[in-house]
C-alpha positions in Angstrom: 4.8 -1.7 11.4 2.3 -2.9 13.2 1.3 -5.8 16.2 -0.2 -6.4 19.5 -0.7 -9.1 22.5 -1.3 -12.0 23.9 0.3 -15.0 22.1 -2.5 -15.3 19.5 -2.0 -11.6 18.9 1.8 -12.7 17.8 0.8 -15.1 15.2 -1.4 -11.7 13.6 1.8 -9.3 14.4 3.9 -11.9 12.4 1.1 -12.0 9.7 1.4 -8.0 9.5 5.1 -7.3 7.8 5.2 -3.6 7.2 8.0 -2.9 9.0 9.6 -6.7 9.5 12.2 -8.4 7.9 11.1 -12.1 8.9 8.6 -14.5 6.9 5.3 -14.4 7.7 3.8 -17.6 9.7 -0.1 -18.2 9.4 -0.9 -21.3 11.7 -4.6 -22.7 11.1 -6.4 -21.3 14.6 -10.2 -23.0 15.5 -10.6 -19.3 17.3 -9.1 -17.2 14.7 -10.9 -13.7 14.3 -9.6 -11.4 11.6 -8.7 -8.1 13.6 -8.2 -4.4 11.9 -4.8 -3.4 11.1 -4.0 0.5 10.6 -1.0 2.0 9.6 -1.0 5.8 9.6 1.6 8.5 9.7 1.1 12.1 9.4 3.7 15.3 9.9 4.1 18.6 9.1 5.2 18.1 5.5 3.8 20.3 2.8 2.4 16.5 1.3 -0.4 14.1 0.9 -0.4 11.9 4.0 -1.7 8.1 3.9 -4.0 5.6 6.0 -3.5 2.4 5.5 -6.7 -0.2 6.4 -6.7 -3.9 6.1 -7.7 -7.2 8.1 -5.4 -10.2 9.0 -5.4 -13.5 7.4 -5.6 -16.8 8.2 -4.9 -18.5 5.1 -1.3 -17.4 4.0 -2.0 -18.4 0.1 -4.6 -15.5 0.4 -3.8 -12.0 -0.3 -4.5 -9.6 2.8 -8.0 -8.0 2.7 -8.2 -4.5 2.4 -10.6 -2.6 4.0 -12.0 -0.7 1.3 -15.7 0.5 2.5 -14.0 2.6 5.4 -15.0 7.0 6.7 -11.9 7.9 7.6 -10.9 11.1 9.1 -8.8 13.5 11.6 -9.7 15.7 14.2 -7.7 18.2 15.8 -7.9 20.3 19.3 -9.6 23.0 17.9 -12.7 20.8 16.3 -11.3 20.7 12.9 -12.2 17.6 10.4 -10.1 16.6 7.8 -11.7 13.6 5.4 -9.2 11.1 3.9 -10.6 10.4 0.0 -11.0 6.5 -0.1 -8.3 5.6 -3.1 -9.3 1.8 -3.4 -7.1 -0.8 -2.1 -7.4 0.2 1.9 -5.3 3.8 0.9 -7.2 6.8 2.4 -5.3 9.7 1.7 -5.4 13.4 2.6 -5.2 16.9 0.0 -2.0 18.4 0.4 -3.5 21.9 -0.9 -5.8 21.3 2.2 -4.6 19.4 5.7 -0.8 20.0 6.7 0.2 18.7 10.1 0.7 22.0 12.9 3.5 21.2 15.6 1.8 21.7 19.1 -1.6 20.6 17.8 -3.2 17.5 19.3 -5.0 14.8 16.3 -7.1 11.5 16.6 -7.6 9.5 13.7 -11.2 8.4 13.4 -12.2 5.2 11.1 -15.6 3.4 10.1 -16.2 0.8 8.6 -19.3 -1.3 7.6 -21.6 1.3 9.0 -21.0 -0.6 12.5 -17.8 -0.4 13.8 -16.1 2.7 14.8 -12.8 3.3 16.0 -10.5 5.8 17.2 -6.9 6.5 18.4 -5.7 8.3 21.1 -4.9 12.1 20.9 -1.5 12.1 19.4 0.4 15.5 20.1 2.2 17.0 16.9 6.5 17.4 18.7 8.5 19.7 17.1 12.0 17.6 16.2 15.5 19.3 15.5 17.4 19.2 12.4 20.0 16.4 11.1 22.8 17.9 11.7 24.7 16.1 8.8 25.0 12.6 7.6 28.3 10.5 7.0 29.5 7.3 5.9 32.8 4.9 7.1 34.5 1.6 6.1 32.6 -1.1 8.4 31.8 -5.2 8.4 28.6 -6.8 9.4 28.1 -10.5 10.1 25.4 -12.3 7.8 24.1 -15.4 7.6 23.5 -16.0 11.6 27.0 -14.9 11.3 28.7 -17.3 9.2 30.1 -14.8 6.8 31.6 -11.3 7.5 30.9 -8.7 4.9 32.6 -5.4 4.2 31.1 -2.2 3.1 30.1 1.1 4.4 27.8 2.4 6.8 25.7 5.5 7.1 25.8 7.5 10.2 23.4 10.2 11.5 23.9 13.6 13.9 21.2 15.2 15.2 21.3 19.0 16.5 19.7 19.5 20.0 16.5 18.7 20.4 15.3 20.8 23.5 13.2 18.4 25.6 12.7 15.8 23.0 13.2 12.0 24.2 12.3 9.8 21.8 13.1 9.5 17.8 12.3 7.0 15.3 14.2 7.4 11.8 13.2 5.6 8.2 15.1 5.9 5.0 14.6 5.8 1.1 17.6 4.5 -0.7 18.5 5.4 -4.2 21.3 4.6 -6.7 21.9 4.5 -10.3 23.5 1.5 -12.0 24.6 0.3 -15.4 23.9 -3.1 -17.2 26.8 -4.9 -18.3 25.9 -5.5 -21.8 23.4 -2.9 -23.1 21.1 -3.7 -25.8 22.4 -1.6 -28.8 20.7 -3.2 -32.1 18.0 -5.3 -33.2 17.8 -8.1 -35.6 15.4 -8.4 -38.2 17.5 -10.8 -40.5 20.7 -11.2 -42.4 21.4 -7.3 -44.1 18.8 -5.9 -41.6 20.1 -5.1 -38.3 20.0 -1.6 -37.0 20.3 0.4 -33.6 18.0 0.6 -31.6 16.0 4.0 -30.8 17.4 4.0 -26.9 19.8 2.1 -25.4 18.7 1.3 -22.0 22.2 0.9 -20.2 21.9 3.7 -17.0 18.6 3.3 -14.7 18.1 4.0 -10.9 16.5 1.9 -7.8 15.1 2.2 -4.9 14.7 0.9 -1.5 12.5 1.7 1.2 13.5 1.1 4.7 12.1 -2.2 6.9 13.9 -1.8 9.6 12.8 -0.5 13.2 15.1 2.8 13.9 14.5 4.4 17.4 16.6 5.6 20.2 15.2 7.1 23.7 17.3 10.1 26.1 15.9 9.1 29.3 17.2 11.9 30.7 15.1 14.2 28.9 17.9 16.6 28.4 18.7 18.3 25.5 21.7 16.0 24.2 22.1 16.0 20.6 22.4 12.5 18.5 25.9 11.9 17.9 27.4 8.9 15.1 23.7 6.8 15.5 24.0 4.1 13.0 21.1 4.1 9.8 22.3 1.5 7.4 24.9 -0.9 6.6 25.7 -1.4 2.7 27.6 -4.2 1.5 29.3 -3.2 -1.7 30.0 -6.4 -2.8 26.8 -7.6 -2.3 24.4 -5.6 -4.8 24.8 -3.0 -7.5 24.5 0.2 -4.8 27.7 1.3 -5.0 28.5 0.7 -8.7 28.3 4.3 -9.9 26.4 6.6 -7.3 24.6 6.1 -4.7 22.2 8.5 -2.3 20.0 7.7 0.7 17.3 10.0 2.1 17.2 10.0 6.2 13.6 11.5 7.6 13.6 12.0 11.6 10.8 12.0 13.6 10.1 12.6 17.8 8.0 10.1 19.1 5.6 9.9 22.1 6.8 7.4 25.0 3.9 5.4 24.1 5.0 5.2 20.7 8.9 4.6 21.5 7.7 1.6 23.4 5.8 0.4 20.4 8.3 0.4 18.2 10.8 -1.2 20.7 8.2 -3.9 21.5 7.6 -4.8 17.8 11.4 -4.7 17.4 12.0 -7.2 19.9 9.0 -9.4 18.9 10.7 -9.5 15.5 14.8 -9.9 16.7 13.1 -13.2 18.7 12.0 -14.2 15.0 8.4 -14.5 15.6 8.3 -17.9 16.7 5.2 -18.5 18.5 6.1 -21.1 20.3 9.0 -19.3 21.6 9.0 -16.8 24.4 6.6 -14.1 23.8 7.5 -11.5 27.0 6.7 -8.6 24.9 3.1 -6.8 23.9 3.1 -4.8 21.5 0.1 -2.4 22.2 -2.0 -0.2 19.6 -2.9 3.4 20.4 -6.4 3.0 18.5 -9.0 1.2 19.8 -13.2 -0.1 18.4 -15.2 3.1 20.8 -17.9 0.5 21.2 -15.8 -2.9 21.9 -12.7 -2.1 24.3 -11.9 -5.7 23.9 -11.7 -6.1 20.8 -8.1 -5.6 19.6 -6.5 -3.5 16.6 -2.7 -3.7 15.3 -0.9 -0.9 14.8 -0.3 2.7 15.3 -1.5 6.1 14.6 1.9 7.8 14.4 2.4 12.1 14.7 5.4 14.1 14.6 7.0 16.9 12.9 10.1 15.5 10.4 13.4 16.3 9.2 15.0 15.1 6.6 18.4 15.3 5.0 19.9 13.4 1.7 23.5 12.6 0.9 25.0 11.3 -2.4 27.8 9.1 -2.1 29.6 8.8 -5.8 31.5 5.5 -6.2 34.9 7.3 -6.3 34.5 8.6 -2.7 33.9 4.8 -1.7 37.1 3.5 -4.1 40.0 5.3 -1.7 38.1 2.6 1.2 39.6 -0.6 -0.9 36.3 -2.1 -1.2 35.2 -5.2 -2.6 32.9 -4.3 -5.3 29.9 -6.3 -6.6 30.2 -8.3 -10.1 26.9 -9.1 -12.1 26.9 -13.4 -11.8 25.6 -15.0 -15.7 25.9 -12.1 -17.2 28.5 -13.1 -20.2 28.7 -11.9 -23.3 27.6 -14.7 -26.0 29.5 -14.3 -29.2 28.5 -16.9 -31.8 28.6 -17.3 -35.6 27.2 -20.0 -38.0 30.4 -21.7 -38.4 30.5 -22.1 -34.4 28.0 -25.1 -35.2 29.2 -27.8 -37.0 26.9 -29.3 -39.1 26.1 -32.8 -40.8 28.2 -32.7 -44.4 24.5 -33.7 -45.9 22.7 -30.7 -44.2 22.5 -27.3 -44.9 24.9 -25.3 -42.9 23.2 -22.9 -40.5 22.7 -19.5 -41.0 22.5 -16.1 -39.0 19.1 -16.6 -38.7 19.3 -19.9 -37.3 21.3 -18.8 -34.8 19.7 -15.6 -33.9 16.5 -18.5 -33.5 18.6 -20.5 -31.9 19.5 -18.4 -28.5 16.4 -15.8 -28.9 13.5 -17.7 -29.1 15.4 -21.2 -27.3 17.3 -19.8 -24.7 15.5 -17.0 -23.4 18.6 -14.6 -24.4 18.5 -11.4 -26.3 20.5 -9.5 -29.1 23.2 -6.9 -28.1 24.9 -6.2 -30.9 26.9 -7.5 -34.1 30.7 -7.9 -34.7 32.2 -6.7 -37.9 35.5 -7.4 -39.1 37.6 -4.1 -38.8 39.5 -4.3 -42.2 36.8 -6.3 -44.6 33.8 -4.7 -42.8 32.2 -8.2 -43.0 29.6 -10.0 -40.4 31.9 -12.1 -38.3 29.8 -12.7 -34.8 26.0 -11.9 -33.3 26.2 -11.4 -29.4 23.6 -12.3 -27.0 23.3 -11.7 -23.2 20.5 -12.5 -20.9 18.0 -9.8 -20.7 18.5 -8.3 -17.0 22.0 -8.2 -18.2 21.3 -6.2 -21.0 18.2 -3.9 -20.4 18.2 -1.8 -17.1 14.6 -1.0 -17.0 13.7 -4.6 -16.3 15.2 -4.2 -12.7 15.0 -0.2 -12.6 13.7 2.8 -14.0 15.6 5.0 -16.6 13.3 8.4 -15.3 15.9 10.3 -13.6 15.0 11.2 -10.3 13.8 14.9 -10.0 16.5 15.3 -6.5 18.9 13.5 -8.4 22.9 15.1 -8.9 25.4 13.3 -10.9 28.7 14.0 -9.4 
């Protein structure tokens, strides 16, 4: 989310990924200087709103360094201080019961850290910013693969009601589905004669996905044109499990400054030129916060105020069947079915047993019991069945807490 200048200042935007979808690079520099990076967003939802802090790196097998030593606050027009709690890990975060953005106020975020340095944004005013009108979702392909392959799926579309004399909007999305693993876990083995159910069968969990991508459009007009059919996301169904049972996605609006539109479309072309250094750097991506008692020393990113909208829609797999999808298929996830008798054995060796081969695929080949198979008529053991463990227990990959929003249709 967050970059500025020069072409040194590149190789620390690339280093900064919050909003990116490329690989960081980290180049060894004789006049490197570690520079202050702060991402910050607050609105005028009824929640808890976050500051960010850390410092670039030069060495890229070292983690970032959070600034964690940081006063951090916001003022407002009318002389008002609001103190961020310090939560360990560079997260400063307001009290909901006690700060709530106002539309038409004016904020500057305030940070020090060390005792010495003190910096400060620019006055950000609070826009008001209209509601989604509604949200939608049609048949589409997208090229991949610097477009070697073409992939089919669906993509979400936004409208916007007027927006008075707004100009400028920046979007960001949370995506969340529910899936099913192929092979659920259902019993465990403890030996032959002892193998019972398990207490919960993990087959149903949800993900989610936060959105990387750099959203923005700008009405240089100024008029009051509402957003018609502007594209949010493209979902391949063939390529993950999104689309396997349901599927929702959570669209937040926001109206932007000029100053911060042309932030956002700076880093976005910085990262759509792929953050080669040594490529063509035309674009300088500018903070809005700067060190009060060092002008020249540069800061990446951006304190960022607006109001927000936000609007949800569920998309159930049977809506997205009538489209004649592909549909994704789990790859290595078969069912194992295996007795003793599958194993022949040396005539002057014992034959093996169920243990053995429970042994032989739990504790050698990283697989994990489903279930046993009984014959029908005689009621007797025939077969033990092992998958491999993503394939069988959702919570590895998801969580099985429904969602409080959450509406199975």
């Amino acid at each position: 989310m967050l970059k500025t200048g020069p072409k040194s200042v590149f190789i620390l935007i690339v280093i900064f990924t919050f909003c990116t979808c490329i690989d960081p690079y980290f180049p060894n520099l004789k006049s490197y200087e570690s520079l202050l990076v702060v991402d910050g967003l607050i609105t005028d939802a009824n929640s808890s709103y976050t500051v960010k802090l850390s410092r670039t790196i030069q060495d890229q097998n070292v983690p970032p360094a959070m600034v964690q030593d940081a006063l951090v606050f916001i003022s407002d027009d009318a002389g008002n201080k609001i103190y961020l709690t310090n939560r360990g890990k560079g997260i400063y975060k307001t009290d909901s019961t006690e700060f709530r953005g106002i539309i038409g106020k004016t904020y500057i975020l305030h940070i020090k850290t060390g005792g010495v340095n003190e910096y400060e944004s620019d006055p950000c005013l609070m826009q008001s910013v209209p509601e989604i009108d509604s949200l939608y979702f049609e048949k589409d392909q997208e090229l991949i693969n610097n477009g070697t392959e073409n992939i089919e799926g669906i993509r979400i579309y936004l409208d916007s009601k007027p927006g008075g004399r707004n100009q400028f909007y920046r979007w960001d999305f949370t995506e969340t589905w529910k899936f099913k693993v192929p092979n659920p876990k259902k019993y465990d083995f403890f030996g032959t004669g002892n193998i019972v159910p398990v207490a919960k069968v993990n087959s149903y969990c949800w993900k989610n996905r936060k959105s990387d991508e750099v959203l923005i459009t700008g009405n240089s007009t100024g008029g009051s044109d509402h957003i018609e059919k502007e594209p949010m996301l493209f979902v391949g169904t063939n390529k993950s499990d999104r689309i396997m049972l349901e599927y929702s996605v959570l669209v937040r609006q926001y109206s932007i400054s000029g100053n911060e539109y042309d932030f956002w479309h700076n880093l976005k072309q910085v990262n759509l030129s792929g953050g080669d250094i040594f490529a063509s750097q035309p674009y300088s991506v500018i903070s809005n916060i700067h060190n009060k008692n060092n002008i020249n020393e540069r800061v990446l990113g951006y304190f960022q105020v607006s109001a927000v909208k936000e609007e949800r829609i569920f998309i159930p797999f049977s809506e997205v069947v009538r489209l004649h999808l592909p549909f994704f298929h789990y790859n290595q996830c078969d069912r194992i079915e295996k007795s003793p008798g599958d194993f022949p054995w040396p005539a002057n060796s014992p034959p093996l047993n169920w243990n053995d081969v429970y042994e032989m695929y739990v504790k050698s080949s990283d697989y994990v019991f489903i279930e046993p198979l009984y014959n029908s008529q005689t009621g007797v053991l025939e077969k033990l069945v092992f998958a491999k463990p993503e394939c069988a227990d959702c919570t590895l990959t998801g969580t099985i807490a429904k969602p409080d929003f959450w509406i199975d249709l």
